[in-house]
C-alpha positions as CSV (number, residue, x, y, z in Angstrom):
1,X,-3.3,3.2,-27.7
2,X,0.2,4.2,-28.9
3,X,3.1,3.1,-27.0
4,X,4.4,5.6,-24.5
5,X,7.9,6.5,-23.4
6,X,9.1,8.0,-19.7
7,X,12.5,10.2,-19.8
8,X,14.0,10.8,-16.9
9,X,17.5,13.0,-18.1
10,X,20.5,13.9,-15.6
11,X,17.5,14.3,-12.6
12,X,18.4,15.4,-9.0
13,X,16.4,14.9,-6.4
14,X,17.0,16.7,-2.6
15,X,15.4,16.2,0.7
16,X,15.4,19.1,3.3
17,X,18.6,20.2,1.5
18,X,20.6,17.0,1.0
19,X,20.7,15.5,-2.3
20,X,19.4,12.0,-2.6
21,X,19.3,11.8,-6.3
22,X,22.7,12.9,-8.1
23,X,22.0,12.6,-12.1
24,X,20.0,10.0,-12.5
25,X,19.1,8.9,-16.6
26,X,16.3,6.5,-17.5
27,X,14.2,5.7,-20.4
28,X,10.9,3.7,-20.2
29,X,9.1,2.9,-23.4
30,X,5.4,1.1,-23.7
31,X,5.6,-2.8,-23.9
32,X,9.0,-2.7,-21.4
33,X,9.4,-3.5,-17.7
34,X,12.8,-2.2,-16.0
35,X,13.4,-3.6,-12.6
36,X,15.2,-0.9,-10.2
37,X,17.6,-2.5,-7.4
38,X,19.9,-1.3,-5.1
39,X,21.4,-1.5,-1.5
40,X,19.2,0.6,1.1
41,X,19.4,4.6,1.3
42,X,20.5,4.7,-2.2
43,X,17.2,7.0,-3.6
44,X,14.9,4.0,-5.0
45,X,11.8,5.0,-3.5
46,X,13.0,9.1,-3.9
47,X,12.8,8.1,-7.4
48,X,9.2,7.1,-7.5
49,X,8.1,9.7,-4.9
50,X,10.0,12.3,-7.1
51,X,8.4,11.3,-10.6
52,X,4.8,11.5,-9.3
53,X,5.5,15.1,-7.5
54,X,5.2,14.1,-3.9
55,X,6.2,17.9,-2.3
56,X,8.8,16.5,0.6
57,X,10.8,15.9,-2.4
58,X,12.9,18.7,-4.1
59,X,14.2,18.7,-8.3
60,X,16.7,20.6,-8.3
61,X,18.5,19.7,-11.7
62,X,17.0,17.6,-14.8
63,X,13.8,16.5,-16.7
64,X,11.1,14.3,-16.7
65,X,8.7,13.6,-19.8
66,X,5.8,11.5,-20.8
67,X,6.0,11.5,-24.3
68,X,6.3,15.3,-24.6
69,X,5.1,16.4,-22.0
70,X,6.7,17.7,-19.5
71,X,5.7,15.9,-16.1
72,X,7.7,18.7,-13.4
73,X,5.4,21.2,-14.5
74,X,2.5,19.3,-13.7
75,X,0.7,19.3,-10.6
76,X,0.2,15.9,-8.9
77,X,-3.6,14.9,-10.3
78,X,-2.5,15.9,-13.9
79,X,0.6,13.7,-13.8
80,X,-1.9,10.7,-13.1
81,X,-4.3,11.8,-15.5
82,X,-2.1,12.1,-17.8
83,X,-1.2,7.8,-17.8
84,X,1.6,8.3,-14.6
85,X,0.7,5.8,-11.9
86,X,2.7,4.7,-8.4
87,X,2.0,1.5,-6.5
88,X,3.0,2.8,-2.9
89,X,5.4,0.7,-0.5
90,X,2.7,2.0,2.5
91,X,-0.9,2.7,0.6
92,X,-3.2,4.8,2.9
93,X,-6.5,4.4,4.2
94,X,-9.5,6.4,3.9
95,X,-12.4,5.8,5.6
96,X,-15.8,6.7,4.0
97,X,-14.5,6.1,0.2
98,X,-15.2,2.3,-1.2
99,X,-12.8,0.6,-3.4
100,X,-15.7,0.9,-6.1
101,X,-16.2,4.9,-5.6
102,X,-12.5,5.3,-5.5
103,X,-11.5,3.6,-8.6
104,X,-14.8,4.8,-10.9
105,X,-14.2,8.3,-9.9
106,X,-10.4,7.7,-10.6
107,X,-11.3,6.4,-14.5
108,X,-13.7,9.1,-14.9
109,X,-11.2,11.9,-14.0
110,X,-9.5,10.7,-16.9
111,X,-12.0,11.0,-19.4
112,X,-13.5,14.0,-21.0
113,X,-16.9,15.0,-20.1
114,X,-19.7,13.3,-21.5
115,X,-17.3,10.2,-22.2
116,X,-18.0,8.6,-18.1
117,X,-17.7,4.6,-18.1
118,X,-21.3,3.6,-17.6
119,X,-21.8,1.9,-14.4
120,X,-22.6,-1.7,-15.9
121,X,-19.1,-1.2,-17.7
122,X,-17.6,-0.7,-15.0
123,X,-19.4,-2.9,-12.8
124,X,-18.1,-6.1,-15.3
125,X,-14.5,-4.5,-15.7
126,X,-14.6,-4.2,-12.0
127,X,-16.0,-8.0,-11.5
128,X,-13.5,-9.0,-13.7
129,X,-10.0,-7.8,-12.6
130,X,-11.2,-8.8,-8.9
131,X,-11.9,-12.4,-10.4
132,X,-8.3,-12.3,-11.5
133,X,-6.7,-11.4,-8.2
134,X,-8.6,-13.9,-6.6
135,X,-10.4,-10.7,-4.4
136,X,-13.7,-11.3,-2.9
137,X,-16.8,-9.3,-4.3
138,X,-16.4,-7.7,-0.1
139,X,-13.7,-5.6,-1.3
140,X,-15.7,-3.3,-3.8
141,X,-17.4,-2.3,-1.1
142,X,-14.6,-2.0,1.7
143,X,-13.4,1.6,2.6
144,X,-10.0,2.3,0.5
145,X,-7.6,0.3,2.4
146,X,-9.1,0.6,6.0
147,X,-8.3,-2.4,8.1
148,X,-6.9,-4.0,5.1
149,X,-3.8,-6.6,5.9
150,X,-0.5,-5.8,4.1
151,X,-1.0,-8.4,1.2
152,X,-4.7,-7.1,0.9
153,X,-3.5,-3.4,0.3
154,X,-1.0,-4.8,-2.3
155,X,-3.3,-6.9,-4.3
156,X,-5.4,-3.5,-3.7
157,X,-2.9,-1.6,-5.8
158,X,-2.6,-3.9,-8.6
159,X,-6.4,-4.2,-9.4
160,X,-6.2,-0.2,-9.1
161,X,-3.4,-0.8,-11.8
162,X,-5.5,-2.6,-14.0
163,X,-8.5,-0.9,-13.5
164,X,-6.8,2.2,-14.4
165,X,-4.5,1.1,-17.0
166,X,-1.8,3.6,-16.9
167,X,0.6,4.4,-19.6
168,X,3.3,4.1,-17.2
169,X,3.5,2.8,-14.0
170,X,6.0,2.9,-11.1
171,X,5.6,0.1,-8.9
172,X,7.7,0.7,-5.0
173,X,8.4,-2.6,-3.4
174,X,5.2,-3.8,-4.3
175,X,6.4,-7.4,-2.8
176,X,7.2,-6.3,0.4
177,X,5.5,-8.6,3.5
178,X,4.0,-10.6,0.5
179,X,3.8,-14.4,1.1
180,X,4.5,-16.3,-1.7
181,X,0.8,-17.0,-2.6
182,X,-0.5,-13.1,-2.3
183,X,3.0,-12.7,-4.3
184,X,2.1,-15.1,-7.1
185,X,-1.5,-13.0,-7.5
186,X,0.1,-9.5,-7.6
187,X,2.7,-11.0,-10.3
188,X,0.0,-12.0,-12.2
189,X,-2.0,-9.3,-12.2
190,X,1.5,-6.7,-13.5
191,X,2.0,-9.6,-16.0
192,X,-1.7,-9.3,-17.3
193,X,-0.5,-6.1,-18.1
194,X,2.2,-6.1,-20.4
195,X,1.3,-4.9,-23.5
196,X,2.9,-2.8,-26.3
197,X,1.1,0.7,-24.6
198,X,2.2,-0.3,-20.8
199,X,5.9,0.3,-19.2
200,X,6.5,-0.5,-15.5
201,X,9.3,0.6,-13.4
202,X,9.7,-2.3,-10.7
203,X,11.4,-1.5,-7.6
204,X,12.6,-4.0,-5.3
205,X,14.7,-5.3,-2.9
206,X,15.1,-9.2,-4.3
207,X,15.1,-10.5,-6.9
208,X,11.9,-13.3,-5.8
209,X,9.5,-10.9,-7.6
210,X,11.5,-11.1,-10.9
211,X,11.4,-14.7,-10.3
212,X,7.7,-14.2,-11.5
213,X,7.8,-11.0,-13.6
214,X,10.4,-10.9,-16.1
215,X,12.4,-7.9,-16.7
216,X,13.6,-6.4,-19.8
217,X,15.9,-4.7,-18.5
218,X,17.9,-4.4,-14.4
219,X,19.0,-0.9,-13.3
220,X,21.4,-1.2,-10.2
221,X,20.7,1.8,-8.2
222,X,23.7,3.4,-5.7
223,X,24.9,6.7,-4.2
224,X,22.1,8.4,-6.1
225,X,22.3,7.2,-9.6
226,X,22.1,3.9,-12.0
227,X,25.1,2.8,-11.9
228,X,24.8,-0.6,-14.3
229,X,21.9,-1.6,-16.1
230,X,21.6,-5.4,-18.0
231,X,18.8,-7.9,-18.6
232,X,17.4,-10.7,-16.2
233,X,20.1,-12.2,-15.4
234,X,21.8,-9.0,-13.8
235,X,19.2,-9.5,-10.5
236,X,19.8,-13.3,-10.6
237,X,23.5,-12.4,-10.0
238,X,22.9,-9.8,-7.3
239,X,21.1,-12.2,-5.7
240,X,23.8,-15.1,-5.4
241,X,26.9,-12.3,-4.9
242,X,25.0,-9.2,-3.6
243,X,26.7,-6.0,-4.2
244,X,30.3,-6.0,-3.4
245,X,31.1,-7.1,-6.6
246,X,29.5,-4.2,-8.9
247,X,31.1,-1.9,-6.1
248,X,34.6,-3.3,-6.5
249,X,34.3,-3.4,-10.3
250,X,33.2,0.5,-10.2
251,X,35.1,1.8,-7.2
252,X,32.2,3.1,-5.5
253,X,33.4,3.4,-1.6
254,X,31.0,1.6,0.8
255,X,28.3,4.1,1.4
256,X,25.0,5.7,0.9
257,X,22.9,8.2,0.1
258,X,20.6,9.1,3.2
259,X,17.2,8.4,3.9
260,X,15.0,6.4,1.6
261,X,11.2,7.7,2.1
């Protein structure tokens, strides 16, 4: 599979008539993972919510492609089916759908007609990625997410991830309430990952999840936009000084956005 590339050009995003996002510019290309940080209200989860079409969320100004495609003018299924994939900070439950229903239906809608994964492919694929995250054969057959603990649901999202295999994925505080084992697990399933036709978009609050998933490249995130990008060591540094510093240096006045949803 050829390497992919997500542009996101001079994008503004609004909610209920206040802008969140104010010109925000990012390129993802296949075989990168960009890390996304900011302070609170400053649009990070807009972002992801925005790119996959979620309807709360307004565009107002700017572009998004997937190669050349042009991702606004698709509707929310196509974006996923065409390699587009978000690893929610809340997953949902539904009852009545197994993990192994969701996620063979979910490959399938994917693939032309006539080309369906054969159900002892998938079976082994399936078998295998759970072996990986350290999941119990139980939770093939558990409804999607119901009564499923915080780290469960997480490590949930990451064999969907592989299972999937995206072109692009867009990963929303995929470490939140994770303890540091369930933590290790999900960083080694994104790290599984990294290939020359897979970009991530990581974001995060702290920089312990880069501790086990190197970035290419750090995007600091405020008042809308990316206001300083760098490699690794850029989230090292938040983490030691926090903010103020990149605030002072740009003389961007102590305040945010809005809402983050």
């Amino acid at each position: 599979m050829a390497a992919s590339t997500l542009k996101i050009e001079n994008l503004h995003v609004s909610i209920e008539g206040k802008e969140i996002i104010k010109g925000l510019n990012l390129e993802i290309n296949g075989g990168e993972i960009h890390a996304v940080m900011g302070p609170n209200g400053t649009g990070k989860s807009t972002l992801a919510s925005a790119i996959m079409g979620h309807p709360k969320y307004e565009i107002t100004e700017g572009s998004v492609f997937l190669d050349n495609e042009d991702v606004l003018e698709m509707e929310v299924d196509e974006r996923a089916k065409a390699g587009l994939f978000l690893a929610m900070q809340y997953p949902s439950e539904v009852s009545g759908v197994t993990n192994a229903d969701f996620l063979r239906s979910a490959i399938n809608a994917r693939r032309e007609e006539g080309d369906e994964i054969s159900l002892m492919k998938f079976i082994k694929k399936l078998d295998g990625k759970m072996a990986e995250l350290d999941m119990g054969e139980e939770f093939a057959q558990r409804y999607l997410n119901e009564g499923f603990s915080g780290g469960e649901k997480k490590r949930n999202e990451i064999l969907q991830l592989m299972m999937l295999e995206p072109k692009i994925a867009v990963l929303d505080e995929i470490d939140s309430g994770l303890d540091i084992d369930a933590l290790k697990v999900v960083s080694k399933g994104v790290n599984a990952m990294r290939n020359e036709s897979f970009g991530c978009l990581i974001i995060t609050h702290y920089q312990r999840l880069l501790n086990y998933i190197t970035p290419d490249k750090v995007h600091v995130m405020m008042q809308g936009r990316i206001v300083k990008s760098g490699g690794a060591e850029l989230a090292q540094r938040l983490e030691a000084e926090g903010y103020d510093w990149i605030k002072e240096e740009l003389g961007i006045k102590d305040e945010t956005v809005g809402q983050e949803a």
